[in-house]
C-alpha positions in Angstrom: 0.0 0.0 0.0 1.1 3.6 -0.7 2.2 5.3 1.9 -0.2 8.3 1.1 -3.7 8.0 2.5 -6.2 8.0 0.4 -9.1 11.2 0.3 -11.3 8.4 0.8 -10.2 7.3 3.7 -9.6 10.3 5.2 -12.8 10.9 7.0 -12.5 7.3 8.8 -8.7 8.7 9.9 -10.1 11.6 10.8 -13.4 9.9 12.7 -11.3 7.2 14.0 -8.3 9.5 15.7 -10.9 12.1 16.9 -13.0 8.9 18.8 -10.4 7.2 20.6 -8.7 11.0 21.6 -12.3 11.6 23.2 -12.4 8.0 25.3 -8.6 8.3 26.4 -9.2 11.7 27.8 -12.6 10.1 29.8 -10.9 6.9 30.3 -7.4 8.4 31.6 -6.2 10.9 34.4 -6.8 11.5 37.5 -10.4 10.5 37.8 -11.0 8.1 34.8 -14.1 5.9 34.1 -12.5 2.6 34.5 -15.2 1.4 31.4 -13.8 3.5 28.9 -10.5 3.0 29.1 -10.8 -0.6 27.8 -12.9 1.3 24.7 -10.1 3.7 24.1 -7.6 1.4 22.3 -10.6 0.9 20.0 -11.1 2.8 17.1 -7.4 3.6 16.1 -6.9 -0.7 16.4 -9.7 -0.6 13.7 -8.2 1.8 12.0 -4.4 0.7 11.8 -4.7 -2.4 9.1 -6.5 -0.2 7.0 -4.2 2.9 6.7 -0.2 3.0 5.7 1.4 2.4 8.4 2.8 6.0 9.0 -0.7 7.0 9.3 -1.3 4.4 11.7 1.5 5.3 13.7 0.2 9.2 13.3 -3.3 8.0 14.5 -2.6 6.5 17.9 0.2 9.1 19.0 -2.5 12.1 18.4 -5.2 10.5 20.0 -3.4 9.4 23.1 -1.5 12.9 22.7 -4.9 14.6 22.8 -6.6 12.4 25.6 -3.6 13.0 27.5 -4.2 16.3 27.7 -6.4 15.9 30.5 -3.1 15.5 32.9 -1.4 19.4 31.2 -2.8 21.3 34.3 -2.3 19.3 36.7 1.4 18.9 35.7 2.4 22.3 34.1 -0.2 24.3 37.0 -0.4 22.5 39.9 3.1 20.3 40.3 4.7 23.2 38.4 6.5 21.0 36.2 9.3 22.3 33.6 7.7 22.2 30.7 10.2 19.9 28.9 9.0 17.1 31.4 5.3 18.1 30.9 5.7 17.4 27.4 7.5 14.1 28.1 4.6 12.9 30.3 2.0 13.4 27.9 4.3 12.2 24.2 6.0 8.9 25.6 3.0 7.2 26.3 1.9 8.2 23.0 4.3 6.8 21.2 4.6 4.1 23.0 0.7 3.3 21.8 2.3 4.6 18.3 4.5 1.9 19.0 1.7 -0.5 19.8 -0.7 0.1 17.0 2.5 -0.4 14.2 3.2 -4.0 15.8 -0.4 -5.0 15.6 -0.3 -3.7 12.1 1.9 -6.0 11.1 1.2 -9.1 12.9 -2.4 -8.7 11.7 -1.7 -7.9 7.7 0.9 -11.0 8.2 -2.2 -13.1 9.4 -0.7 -13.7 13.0 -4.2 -12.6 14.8 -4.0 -13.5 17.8 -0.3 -12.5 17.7 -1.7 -9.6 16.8 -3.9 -9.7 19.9 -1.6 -10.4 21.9 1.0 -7.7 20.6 -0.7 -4.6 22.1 -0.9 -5.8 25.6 2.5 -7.4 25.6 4.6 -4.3 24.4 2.6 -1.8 26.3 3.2 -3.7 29.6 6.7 -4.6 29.1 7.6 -0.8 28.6 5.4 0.2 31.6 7.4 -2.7 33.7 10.7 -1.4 32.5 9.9 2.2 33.1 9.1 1.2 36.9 12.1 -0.6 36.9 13.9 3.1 36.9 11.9 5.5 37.3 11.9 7.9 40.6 8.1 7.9 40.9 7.5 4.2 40.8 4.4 2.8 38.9 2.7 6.6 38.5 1.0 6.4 35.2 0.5 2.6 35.1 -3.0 2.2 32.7 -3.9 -0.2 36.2 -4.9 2.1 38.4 -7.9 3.2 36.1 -10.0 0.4 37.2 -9.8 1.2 40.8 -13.4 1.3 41.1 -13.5 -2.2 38.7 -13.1 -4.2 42.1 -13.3 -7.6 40.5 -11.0 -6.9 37.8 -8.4 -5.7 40.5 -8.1 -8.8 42.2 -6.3 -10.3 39.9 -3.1 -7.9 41.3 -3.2 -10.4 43.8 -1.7 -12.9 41.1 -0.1 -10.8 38.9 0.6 -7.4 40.0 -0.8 -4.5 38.0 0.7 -5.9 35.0 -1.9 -8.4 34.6 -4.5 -5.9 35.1 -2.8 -3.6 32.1 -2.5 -6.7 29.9 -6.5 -7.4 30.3 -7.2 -3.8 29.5 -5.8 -3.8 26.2 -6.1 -7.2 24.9 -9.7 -6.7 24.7 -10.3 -3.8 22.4 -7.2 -5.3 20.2 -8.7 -8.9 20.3 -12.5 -6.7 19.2 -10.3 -4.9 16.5 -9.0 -7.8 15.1 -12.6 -9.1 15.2 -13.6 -6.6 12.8 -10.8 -7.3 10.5 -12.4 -9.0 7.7 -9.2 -9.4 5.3 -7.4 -11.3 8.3 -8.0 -15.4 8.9 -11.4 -15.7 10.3 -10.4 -19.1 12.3 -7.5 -16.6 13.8 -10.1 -13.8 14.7 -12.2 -16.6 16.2 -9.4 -17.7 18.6 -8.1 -14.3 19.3 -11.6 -13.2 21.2 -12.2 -16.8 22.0 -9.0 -16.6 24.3 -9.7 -12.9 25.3 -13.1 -13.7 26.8 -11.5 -16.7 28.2 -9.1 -14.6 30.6 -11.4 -11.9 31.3 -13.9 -14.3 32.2 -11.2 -16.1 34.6 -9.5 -13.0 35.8 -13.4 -11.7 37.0 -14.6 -15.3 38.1 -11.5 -15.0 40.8 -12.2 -11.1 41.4 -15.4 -12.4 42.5 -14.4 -15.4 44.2 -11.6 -13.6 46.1 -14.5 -10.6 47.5 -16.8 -13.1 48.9 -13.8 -13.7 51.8 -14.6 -13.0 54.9 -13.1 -10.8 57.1 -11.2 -12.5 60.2 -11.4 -9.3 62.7 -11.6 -5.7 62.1 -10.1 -2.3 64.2 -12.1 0.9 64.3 -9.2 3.6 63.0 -9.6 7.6 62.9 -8.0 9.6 60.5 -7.6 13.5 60.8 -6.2 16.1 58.7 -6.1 19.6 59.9 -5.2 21.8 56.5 -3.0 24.9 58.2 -0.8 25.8 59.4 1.6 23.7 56.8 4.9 22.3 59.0 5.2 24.6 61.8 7.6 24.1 64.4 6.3 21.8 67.0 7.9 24.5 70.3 6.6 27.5 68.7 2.9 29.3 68.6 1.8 28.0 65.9 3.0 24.7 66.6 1.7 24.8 70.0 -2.1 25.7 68.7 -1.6 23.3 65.8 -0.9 20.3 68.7 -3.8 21.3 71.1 -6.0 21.5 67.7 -4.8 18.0 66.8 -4.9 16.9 70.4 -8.7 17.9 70.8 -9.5 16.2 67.0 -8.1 12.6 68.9 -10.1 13.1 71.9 -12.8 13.2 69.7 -11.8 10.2 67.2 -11.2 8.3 70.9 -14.5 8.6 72.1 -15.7 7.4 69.1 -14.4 4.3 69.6 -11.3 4.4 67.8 -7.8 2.1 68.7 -5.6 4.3 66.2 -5.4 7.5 64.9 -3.3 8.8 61.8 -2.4 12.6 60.9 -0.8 13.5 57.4 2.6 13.4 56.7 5.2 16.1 58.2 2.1 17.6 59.9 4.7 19.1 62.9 8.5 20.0 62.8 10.9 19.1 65.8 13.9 18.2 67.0 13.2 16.4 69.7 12.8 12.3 69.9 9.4 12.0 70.8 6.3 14.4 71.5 4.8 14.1 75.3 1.5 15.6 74.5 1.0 13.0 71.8 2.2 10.1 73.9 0.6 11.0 76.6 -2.8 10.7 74.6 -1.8 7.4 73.0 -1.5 6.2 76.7 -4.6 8.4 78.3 -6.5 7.1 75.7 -5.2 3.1 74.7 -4.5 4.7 71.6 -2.1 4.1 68.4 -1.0 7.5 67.1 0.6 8.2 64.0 2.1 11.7 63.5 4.2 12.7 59.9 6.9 14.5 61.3 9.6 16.3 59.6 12.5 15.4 62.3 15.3 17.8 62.2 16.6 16.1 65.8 19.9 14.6 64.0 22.0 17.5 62.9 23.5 14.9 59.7 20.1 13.8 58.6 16.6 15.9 58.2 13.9 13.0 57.7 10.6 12.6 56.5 8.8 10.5 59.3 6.6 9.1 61.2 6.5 9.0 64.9 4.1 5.7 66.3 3.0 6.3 69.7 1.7 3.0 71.9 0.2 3.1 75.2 2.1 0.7 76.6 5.6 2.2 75.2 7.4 5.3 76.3 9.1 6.7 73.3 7.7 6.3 69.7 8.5 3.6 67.1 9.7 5.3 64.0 10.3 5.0 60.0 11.7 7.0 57.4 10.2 7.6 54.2 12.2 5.8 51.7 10.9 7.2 48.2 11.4 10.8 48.3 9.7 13.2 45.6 12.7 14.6 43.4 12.8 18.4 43.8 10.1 18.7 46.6 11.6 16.6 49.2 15.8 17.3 48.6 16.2 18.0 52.0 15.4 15.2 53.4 17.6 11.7 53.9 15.6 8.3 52.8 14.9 5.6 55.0 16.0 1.7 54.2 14.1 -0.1 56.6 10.3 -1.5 57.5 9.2 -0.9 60.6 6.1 -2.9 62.5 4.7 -2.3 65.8 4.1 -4.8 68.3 1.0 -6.5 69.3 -2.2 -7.6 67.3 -2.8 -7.0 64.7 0.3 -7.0 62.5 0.6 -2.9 61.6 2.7 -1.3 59.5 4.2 2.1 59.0 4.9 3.7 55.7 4.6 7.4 54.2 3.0 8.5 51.0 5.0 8.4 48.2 6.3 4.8 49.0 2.8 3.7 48.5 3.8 4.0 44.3 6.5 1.5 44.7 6.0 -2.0 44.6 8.7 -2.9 47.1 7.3 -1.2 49.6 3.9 -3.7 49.5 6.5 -6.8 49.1 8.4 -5.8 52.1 5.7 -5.5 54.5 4.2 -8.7 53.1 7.0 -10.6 54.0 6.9 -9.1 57.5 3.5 -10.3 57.8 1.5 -7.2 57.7 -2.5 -7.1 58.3 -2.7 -3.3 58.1 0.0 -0.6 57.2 -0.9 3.1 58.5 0.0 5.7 55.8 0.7 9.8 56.6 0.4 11.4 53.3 -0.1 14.9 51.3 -1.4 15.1 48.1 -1.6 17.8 45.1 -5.4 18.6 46.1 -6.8 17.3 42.5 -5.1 14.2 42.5 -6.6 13.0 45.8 -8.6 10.0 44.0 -5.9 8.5 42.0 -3.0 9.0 44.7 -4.6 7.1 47.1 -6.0 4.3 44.8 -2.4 3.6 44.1 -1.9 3.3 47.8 -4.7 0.7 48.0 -3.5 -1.1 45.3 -0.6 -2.3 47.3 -2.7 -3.4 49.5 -4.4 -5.7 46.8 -0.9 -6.8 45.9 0.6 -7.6 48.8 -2.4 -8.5 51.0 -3.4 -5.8 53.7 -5.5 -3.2 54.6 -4.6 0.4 54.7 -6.0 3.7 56.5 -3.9 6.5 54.8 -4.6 10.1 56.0 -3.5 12.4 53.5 -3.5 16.5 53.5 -5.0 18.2 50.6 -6.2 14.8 49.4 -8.0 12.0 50.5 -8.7 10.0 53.9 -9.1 6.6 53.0 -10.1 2.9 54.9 -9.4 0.1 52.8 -9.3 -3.5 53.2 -6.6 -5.9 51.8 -9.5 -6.1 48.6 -9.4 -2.6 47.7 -12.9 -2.0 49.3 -12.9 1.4 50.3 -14.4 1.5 53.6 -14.7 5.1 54.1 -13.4 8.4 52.5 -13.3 11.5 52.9 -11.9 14.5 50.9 -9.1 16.9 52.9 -8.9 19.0 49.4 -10.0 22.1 50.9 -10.5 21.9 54.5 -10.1 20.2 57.8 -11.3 16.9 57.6 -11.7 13.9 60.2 -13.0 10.1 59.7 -13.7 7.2 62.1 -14.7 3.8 60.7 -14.3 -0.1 61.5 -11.5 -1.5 59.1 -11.9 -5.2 58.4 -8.7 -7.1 58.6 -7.7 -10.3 56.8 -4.9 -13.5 57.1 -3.9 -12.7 53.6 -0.8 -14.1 51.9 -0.8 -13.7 47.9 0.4 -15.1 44.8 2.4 -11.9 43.8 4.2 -11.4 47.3 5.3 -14.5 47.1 6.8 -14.7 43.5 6.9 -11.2 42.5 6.9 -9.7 38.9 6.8 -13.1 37.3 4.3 -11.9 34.8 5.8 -8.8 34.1 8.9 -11.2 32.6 6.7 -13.6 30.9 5.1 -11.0 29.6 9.2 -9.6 28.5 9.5 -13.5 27.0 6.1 -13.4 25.0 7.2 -10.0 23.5 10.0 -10.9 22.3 8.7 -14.2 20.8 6.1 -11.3 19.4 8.7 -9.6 17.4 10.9 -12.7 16.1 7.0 -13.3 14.2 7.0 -9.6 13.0 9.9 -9.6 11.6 9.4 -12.9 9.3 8.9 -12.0 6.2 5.1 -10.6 5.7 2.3 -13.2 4.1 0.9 -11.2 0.8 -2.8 -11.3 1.5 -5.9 -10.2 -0.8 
């Protein structure tokens, strides 16, 4: 085929870009509609073995380009990103789908359908696995965390990480495209949605499966965020009012009934080891406390973290944030190690940002965890998907997790990705008290890791040995 597209089938170019721009920007972001997002892929997939491939390629960089767009003020207004890296964020994705669309070209004009199929999922994962692999925010971006409110599709994390998840989401609308190829092999497009329906059927039968668990105990947790003033110093006014403020909020979360309380990360500043007002509550009151701190007490390290007070210890347990936000947080020295509090049940301390990282879930499975506790601080808008990426590690790695973010979201959620109970801290002072069920959980993916992120490494390369054979000449 030429490489010039044809008037004629211009308007479908044109129709097809414009349709699967409009369900990425819907289906993407930081509040997508977890439906759409498997419809995105869609049109331009359609589209691809009927164009040259250069305008293949052109259609699926615009229309992810243009969906993508939904993420420009939020990265160039509110993070106050260079521009150089807001561009980046928004055109390696899309080409990466660019990428996608040209490899399923192929495959599918060579008559390797379900190759085909397979191709989109398979090269879009394996470059969202290696990007993790070295990039300093972690899995942020990954297609997975659209179908946070999907709860049986989720599940399957719990085998597979949010690889699997990724891979579903876009085998579907490429096995449907293929469908509606009628120049490829029909017994090829028969197997290709034949085996798609196949694992989403699986993947949703276990999603369900997995949610009917019950829950072996619970714990009633408060969460409380109190917006302003940002990081004062714990010894002066501000401090001072900002501690009785905090102190009064837990009195209150205590007579509700609850056994631990969490306040958003570096809430106070100090340089002392512990905080008597707060430890005196945590014993007053048979209360754990959680308090972000920004602890300036060693004069080689400034850290990021929390202080856990127990009623029945003197001085808090503490951990250091280990995944520090490049630019925002250069002050500060990372952490290496988990930390878990004694007693039932089996808690957890971690801080924000180390809720996008992967090793953070793994570590605290293999410690045992039933419930992690999570000071945060979000961008305001991106409340929703910050903390869904914090619950997915819970899906992961197999516990529940009540996270207490500033300017964001105060979430309950079990080791299921339930969320128990929420509350927005966006744009004022927020609090939250609710029973958080608790589970013996030990999954698949703590256990053996990334293992399909690498098959899925194996079956792309296998993928493009077969597209570079020498291409079958069809009518």
């Amino acid at each position: 085929m030429a490489s010039r597209l044809d008037r004629h089938a211009l308007p479908a170019w044109l129709a097809a870009t414009a349709l699967s721009a409009l369900v990425w920007w819907f289906g993407s972001g930081l509040h997508p509609r977890w439906w759409l997002t498997w419809l995105a892929p869609l049109p331009v997939l359609w589209l691809a073995p009927r164009v040259p491939a250069r305008w293949a390629a052109l259609a699926a960089f615009v229309a992810y380009a243009v969906g993508g767009m939904n993420l420009w003020d939020y990265l160039h207004g509110v993070i106050g990103l260079p521009l150089q890296f807001d561009i980046y964020s928004i055109a390696a994705p899309a080409l990466v789908f660019a990428l996608c669309a040209l490899l399923y070209r192929r495959l599918l004009r060579s008559g390797h359908v379900v190759s085909a199929a397979l191709a989109v999922p398979a090269l879009w994962v394996a470059i969202e696995y290696l990007n993790n692999l070295g990039s300093p925010h972690g899995t942020w971006g990954s297609i997975a965390y659209s179908q946070m409110d999907a709860l049986p599709v989720i599940q399957i994390a719990a085998v597979t990480g949010i690889w699997g998840i990724g891979f579903l989401v876009l085998l579907l609308p490429a096995a449907l495209a293929a469908r509606l190829t009628p120049t490829a092999p029909r017994r090829g497009r028969t197997m290709a949605v034949g085996i798609t329906v196949l694992l989403v059927a699986a993947a949703c039968g276990y999603g369900i499966w997995r949610l009917a668990a019950a829950a072996t105990g619970s714990l009633r947790i408060g969460l409380v965020s109190l917006e302003k003033p940002i990081r004062p110093v714990l010894d002066s006014t501000a401090g001072q009012a900002l501690e009785t403020r905090y102190a009064e909020a837990i009195g209150q979360l205590a007579a509700a009934g609850a056994k631990a309380v969490v306040i958003p990360e570096t809430s106070f500043a100090t340089n002392a080891d512990t905080v008597p007002a707060f430890a005196a509550l945590a014993q007053q009151d048979g209360l754990i406390l959680d308090i972000g701190i920004d602890g300036r007490n060693d004069p080689h390290a400034e850290r990021n973290m929390v202080m856990a007070f127990q009623p029945s210890a003197s001085a808090p347990v503490t951990y250091f944030k280990h995944h520090l936000i490049p630019g925002f947080e250069h002050q500060y020295t990372p952490g290496e190690r988990y930390t878990m509090l004694d007693g039932s049940p089996r808690t957890g301390l971690a801080i924000c940002k180390d809720m996008d990282f992967h090793d953070t879930g793994q570590g605290y499975a293999m410690l045992g965890a039933q419930l992690l506790l999570v000071p945060a601080w979000d961008f305001g808008v991106d409340g929703w998907l910050h903390s869904r990426m914090a619950i997915m590690r819970g899906v992961e790695s197999g516990f529940a997790i009540a996270r207490a973010a500033r300017s964001g979201r105060l979430t309950l959620s079990d080791d299921r990705g339930r969320v128990l109970a929420e509350a927005s801290s966006e744009r004022h002072d927020t609090t939250l008290v609710g029973n958080l069920p608790l589970r013996e959980t030990r999954t698949l993916y703590s256990r053996w890791g990334d293992w399909f992120a690498w098959l899925d490494l194996v079956l792309l390369v296998a993928l493009l040995f077969a597209a570079c054979l020498p291409m079958r000449r069809r009518a």
